[in-house]
C-alpha positions as a printed NumPy array, in Angstrom:
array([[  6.155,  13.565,  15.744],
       [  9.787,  12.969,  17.132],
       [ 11.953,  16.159,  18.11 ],
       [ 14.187,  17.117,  15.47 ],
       [ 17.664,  18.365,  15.548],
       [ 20.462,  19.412,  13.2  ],
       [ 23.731,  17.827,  12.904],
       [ 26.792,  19.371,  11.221],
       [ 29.144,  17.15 ,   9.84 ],
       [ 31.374,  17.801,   6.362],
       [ 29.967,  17.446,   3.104],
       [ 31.74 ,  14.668,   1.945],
       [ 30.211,  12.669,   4.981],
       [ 26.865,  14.146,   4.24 ],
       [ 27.434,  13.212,   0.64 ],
       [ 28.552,   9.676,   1.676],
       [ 25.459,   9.216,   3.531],
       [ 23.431,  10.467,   0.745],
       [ 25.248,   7.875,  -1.625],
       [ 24.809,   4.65 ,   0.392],
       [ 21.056,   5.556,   1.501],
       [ 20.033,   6.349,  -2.352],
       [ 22.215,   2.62 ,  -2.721],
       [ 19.861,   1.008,   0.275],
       [ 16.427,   2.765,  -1.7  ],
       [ 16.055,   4.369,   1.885],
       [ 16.259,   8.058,   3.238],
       [ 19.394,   9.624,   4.77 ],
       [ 17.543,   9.655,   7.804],
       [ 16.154,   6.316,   7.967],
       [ 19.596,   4.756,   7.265],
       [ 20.8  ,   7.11 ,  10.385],
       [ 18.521,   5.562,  12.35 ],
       [ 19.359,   2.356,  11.616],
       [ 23.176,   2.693,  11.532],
       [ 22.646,   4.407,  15.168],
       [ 20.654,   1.464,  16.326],
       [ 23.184,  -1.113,  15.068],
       [ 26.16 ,   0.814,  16.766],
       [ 23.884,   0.791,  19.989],
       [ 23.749,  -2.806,  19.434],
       [ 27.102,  -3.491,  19.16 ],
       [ 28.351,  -1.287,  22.201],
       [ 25.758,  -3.412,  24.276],
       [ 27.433,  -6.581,  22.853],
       [ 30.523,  -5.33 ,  23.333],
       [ 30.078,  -4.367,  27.079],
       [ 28.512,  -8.073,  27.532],
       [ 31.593,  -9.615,  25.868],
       [ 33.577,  -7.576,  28.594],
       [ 31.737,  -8.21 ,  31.166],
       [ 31.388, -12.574,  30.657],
       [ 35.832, -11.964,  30.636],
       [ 35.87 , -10.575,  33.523],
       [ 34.113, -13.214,  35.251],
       [ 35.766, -15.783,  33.794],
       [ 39.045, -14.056,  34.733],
       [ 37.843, -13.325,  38.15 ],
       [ 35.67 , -15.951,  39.335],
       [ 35.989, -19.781,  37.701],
       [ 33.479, -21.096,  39.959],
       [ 31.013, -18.13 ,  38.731],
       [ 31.574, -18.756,  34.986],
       [ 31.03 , -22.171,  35.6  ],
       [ 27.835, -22.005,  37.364],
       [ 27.042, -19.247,  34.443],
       [ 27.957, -21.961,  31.754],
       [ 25.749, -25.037,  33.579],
       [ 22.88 , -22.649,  33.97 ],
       [ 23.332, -22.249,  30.112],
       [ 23.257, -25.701,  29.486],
       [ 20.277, -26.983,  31.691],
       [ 18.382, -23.732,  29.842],
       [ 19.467, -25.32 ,  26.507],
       [ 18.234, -28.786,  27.27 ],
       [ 15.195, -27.582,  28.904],
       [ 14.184, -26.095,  25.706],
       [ 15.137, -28.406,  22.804],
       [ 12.317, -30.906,  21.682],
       [ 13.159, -34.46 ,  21.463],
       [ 14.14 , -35.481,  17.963],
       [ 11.35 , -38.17 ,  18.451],
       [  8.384, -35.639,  19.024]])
């Protein structure tokens, strides 16, 4: 089993939690887990999208060879209509 801890937060956000998990036909903590997940998601997504503008702000020839790489990956991977 996972370690446990306790988290204090208001009542109303307790309560809100309570609400949409009942809503889902999950458990309070099962719908924490997968709202925390989804956030994690996001921030990595997030820091990506950051990342890809900073190249392309910083080094044209970079993003370029980041956008052919992309391509040839693309059309090494899509089957022939014909096949």
């Amino acid at each position: 089993m996972s370690d446990l801890t306790s988290l204090k937060v208001p009542a109303e956000v307790r309560d809100r939690f309570a609400a949409a998990a009942k809503v889902r036909g999950v458990t309070v903590r099962a719908l924490l887990d997968q709202l925390s997940r989804e956030v994690a998601d996001t921030a990595l997504m997030e820091q990506a999208a950051r990342q890809m503008s900073q190249l392309h702000d910083s080094d044209p020839g970079a993003w370029n060879d980041y956008l052919a790489e992309g391509r040839d990956w693309e059309e090494g991977t899509v089957e022939p209509l014909g096949a």
